[in-house]
MIBAPA-927279 format. One record per atom (N, C-alpha, C): x, y, z. Coordinates in steps of 0.02 Angstrom, whole numbers, plus 32768, in hexadecimal, padded with zeros to 4 digits. Atoms other than C-alpha are relative to their C-alpha. Layout:
<atoms>
XYZ
...
</atoms>
This chain:
<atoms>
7FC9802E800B
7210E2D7A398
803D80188026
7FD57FE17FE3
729CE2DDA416
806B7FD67FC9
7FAE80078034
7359E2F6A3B9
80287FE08035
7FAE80117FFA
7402E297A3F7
7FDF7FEB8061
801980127FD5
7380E24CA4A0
7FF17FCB7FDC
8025805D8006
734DE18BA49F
7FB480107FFD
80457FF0800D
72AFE1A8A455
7FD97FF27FD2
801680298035
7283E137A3D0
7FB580237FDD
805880178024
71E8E15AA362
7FE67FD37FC8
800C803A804A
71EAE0F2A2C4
802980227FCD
7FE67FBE8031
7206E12FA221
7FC780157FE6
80247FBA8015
71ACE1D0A203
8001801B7FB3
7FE57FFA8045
7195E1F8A14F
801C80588002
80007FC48016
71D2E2A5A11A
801980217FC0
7FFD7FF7803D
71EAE29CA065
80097FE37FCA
7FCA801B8047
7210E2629FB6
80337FEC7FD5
7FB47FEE8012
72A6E2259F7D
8010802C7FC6
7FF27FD58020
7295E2929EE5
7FFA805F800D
80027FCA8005
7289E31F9F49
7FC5801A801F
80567FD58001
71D5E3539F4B
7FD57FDE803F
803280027FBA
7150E3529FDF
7FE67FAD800F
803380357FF8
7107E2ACA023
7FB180168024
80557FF08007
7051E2CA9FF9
7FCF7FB8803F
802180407FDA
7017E22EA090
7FC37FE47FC1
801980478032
6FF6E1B69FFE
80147FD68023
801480497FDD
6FC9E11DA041
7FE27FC67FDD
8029804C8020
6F6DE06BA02B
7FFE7FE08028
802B80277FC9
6F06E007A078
80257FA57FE6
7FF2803B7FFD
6F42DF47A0A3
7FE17FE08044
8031801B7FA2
6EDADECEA11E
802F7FE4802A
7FDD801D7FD6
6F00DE80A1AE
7FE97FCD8011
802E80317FF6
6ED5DDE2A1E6
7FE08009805C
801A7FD27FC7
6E4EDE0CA270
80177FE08048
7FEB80217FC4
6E97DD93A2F4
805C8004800E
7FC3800D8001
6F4BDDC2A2C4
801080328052
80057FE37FA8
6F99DDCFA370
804A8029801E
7FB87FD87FE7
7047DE45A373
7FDD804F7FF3
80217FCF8022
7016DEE8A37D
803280367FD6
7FF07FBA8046
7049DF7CA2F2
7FFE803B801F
80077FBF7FDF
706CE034A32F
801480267FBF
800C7FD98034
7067E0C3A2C7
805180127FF2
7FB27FF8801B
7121E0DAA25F
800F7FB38010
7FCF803C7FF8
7150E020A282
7FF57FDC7FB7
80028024803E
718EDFC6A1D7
7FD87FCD8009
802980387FF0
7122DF3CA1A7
7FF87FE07FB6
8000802C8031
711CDEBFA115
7FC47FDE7FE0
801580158002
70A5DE55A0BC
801A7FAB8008
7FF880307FE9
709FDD97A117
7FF07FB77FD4
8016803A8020
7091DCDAA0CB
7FAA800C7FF8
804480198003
6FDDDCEBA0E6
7FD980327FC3
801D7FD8802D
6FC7DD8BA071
7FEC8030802C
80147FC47FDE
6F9DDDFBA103
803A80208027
7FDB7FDE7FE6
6FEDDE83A14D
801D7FFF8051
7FCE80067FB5
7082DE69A1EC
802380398019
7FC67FAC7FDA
70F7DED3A247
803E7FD67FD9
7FBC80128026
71A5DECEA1E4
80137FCC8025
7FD9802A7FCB
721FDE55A22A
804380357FD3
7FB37FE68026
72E4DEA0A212
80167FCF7FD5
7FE08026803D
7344DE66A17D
7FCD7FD67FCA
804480148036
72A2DE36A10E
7FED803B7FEA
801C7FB88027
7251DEA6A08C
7FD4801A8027
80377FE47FD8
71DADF19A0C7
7FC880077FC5
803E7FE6803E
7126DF5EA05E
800C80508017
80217FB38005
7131E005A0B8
80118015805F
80057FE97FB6
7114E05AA168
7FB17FFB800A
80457FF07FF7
706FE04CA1C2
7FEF80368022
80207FBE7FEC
7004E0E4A1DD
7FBB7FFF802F
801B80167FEA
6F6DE09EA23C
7FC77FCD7FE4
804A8037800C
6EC8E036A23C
7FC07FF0800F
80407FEB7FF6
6E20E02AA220
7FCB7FBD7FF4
803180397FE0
6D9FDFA1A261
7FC67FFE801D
80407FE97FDC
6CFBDF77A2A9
801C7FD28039
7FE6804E7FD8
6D0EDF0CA357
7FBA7FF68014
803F80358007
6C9EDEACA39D
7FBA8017802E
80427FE17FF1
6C1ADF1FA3D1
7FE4802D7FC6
80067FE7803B
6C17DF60A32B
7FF680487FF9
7FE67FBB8009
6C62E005A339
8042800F7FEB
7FB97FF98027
6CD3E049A2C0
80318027801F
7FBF7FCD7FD8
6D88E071A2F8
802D80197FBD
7FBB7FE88045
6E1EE0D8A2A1
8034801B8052
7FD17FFF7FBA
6EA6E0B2A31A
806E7FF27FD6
7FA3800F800A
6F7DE0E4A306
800E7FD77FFF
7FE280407FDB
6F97E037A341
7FD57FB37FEF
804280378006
6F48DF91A31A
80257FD9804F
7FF1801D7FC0
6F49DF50A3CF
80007FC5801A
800280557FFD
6F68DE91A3C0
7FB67FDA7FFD
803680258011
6ED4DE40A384
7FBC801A805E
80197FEA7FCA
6E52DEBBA3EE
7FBC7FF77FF5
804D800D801F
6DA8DE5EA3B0
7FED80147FE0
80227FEC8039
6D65DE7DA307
7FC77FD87FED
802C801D8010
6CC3DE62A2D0
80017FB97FC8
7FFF80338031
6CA0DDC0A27A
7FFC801F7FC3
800E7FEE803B
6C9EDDCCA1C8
8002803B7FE6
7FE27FBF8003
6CE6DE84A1C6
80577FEA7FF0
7F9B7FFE8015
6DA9DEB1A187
801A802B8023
7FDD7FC67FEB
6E28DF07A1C1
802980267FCA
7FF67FE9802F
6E64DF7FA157
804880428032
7FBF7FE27FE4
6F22DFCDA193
8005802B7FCA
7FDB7FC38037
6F66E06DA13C
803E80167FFB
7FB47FFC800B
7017E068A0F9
801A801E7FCB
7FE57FD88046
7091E0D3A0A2
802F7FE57FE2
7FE98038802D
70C3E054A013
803880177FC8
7FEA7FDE8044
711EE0CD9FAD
80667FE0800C
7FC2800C8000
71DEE0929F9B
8040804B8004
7FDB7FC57FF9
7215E13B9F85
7FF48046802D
80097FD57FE4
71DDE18EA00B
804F7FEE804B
7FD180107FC0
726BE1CCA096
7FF180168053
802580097FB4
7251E1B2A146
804C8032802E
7FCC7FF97FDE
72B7E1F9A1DF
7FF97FD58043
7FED801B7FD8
72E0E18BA264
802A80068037
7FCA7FF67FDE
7342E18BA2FE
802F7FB3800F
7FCC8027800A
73DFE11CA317
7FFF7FE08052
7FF7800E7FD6
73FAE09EA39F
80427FB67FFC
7FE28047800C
745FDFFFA3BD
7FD47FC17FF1
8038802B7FFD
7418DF55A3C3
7FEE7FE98038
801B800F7FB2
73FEDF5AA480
7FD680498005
80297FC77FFD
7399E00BA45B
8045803E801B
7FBC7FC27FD4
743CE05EA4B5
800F802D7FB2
7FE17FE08025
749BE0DBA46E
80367FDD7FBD
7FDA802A8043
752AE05DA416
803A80507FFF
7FBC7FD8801B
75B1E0B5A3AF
7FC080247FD4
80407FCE803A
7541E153A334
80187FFF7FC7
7FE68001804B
7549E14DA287
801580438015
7FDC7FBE8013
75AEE1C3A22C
7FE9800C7FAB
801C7FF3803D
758BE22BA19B
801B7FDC7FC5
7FDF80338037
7607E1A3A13A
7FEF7FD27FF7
80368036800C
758FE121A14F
7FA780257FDA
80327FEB8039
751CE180A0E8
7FF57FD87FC5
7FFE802A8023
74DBE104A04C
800B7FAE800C
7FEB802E7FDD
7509E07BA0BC
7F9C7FD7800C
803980087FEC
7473E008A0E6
7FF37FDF8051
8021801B7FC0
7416DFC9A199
7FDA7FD0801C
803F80127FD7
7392DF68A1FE
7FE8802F802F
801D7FD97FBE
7320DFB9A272
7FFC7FD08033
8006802E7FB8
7313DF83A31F
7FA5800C8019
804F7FF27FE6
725EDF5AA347
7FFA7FE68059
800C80047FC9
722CDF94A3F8
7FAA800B7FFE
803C7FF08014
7183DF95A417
7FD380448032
801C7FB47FFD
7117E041A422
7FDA7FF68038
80267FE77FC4
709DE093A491
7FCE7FF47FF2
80548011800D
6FECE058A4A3
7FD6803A8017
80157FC57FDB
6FD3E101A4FA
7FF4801F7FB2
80097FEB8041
7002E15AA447
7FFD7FF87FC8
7FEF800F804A
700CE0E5A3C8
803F7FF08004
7FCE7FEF801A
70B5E121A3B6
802A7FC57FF1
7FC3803D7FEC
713EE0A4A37C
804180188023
7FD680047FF9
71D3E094A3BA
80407FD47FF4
7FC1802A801E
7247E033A332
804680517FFB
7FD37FD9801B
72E8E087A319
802D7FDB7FCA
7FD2803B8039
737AE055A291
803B7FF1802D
7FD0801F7FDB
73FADFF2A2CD
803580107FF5
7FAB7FF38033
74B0E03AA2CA
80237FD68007
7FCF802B7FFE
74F4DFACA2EF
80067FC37FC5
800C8030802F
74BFDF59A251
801480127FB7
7FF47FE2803B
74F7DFD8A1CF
80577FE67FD3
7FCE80378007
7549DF70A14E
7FF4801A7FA6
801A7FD48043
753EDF88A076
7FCE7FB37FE9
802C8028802A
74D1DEE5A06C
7FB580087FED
803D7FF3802E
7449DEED9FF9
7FCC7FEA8031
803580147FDA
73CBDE91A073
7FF8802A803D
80077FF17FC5
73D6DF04A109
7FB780397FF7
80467FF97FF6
7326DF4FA12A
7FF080707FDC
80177FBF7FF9
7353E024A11B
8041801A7FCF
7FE47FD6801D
73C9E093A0A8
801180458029
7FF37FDC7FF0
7422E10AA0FE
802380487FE1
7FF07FE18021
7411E1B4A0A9
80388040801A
7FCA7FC67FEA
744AE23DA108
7FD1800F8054
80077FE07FBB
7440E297A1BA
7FC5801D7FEA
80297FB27FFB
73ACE2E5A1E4
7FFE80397FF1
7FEE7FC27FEE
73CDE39AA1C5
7FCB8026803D
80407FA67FD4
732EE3EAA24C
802880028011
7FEF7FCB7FE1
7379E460A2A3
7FF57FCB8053
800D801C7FD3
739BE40AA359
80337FAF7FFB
7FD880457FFC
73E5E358A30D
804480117FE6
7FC080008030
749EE337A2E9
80157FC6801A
7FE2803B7FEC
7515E29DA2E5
80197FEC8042
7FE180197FB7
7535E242A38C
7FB97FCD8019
802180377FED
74C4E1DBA3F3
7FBB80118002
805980038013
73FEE1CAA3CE
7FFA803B7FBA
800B7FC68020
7423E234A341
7FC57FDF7FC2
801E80118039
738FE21EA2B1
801A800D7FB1
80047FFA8025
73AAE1F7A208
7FDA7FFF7FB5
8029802C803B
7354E1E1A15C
80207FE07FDB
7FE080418014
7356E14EA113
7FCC7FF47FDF
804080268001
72D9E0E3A0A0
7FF57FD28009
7FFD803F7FDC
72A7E050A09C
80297FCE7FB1
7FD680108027
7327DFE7A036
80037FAD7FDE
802E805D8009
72E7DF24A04D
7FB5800A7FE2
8048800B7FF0
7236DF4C9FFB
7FEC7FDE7FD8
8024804B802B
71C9DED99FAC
7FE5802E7FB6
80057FDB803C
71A7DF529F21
8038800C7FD7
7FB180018035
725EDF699EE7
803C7FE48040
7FCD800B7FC8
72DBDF0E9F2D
8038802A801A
7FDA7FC97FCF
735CDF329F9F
8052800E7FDC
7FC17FE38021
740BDF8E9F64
803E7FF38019
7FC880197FE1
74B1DF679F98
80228052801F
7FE07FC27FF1
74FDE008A000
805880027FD8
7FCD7FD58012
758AE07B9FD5
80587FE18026
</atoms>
């Protein structure tokens, strides 16, 4: 993970809000096998009108973060892929089965961008409690990887905005200024709604 560089990855879990370890608890939600945007590994993502699992949109609840996905395609060989790669042929009458971390209280770290991906103006540690949107860019088909970041140009105290902004990073390497990462959770989720910031 590169610190206070334009270097988006999603959001990364790295703990509990009470504190204690995130044990990669997860849950399985399908996909529909022809659905055609693709999903990278850390990009928020929701459940859709149809009952199956999407990529977030900003300012809507979320279910969670996706972790990857597992399918047969149409030579009927099973995959387990970071990424669901836009509707990449699944066997008839087979599921897709995505793996997401649904938990509401888990906290993520993120890195900060504008809503053109630029730098923008950087939060400050006084927008702490404050809430966000992420900016969805889309990831690497090379690694999976995503590349959403949160949007600083969106940090506002309304209850509907997509992320909770807890605090700075502390690793060793990040600090406040431009691409700096923070944690945050997720604050729109479809499991408990969303909170009004500080």
């Amino acid at each position: 993970m590169s610190f206070n560089t334009n270097a988006p990855s999603g959001l990364v879990p790295v703990r509990k809000m009470d504190g204690s370890a995130w044990t990669a608890s997860e849950n399985k939600y399908q996909i529909v096998t022809t659905y055609n945007s693709a999903i990278y590994k850390y990009d928020p993502v929701t459940i859709g009108t149809s009952g199956y699992l999407e990529r977030g949109v900003a300012g809507s609840p979320l279910v969670g973060v996706f972790m990857g996905v597992k399918y047969i395609d149409t030579t009927g060989t099973p995959k387990f892929s970071p990424y669901w790669p836009a509707n990449p042929g699944v066997q008839t009458g087979s599921t897709v089965d995505a793996i997401v971390i649904d938990d509401p209280n888990v906290i993520f770290t993120i890195q900060e961008t504008n809503a053109a991906g630029a730098a923008g103006t950087p939060l400050a540690l006084a927008d702490r409690g404050l809430n966000a949107n992420f900016l969805y860019t889309a990831g690497s088909s090379a690694t999976g990887q995503s590349a959403v970041s949160l949007n600083n140009a969106s940090e506002a105290d309304t209850a509907t905005l997509n992320l909770k902004i807890i605090d700075l990073d502390p690793t060793p390497g990040n600090a406040v200024g431009n691409f700096a990462n923070w944690l945050v959770m997720i604050n729109a989720h479809l499991y408990r709604g969303g909170v009004l910031g500080i």
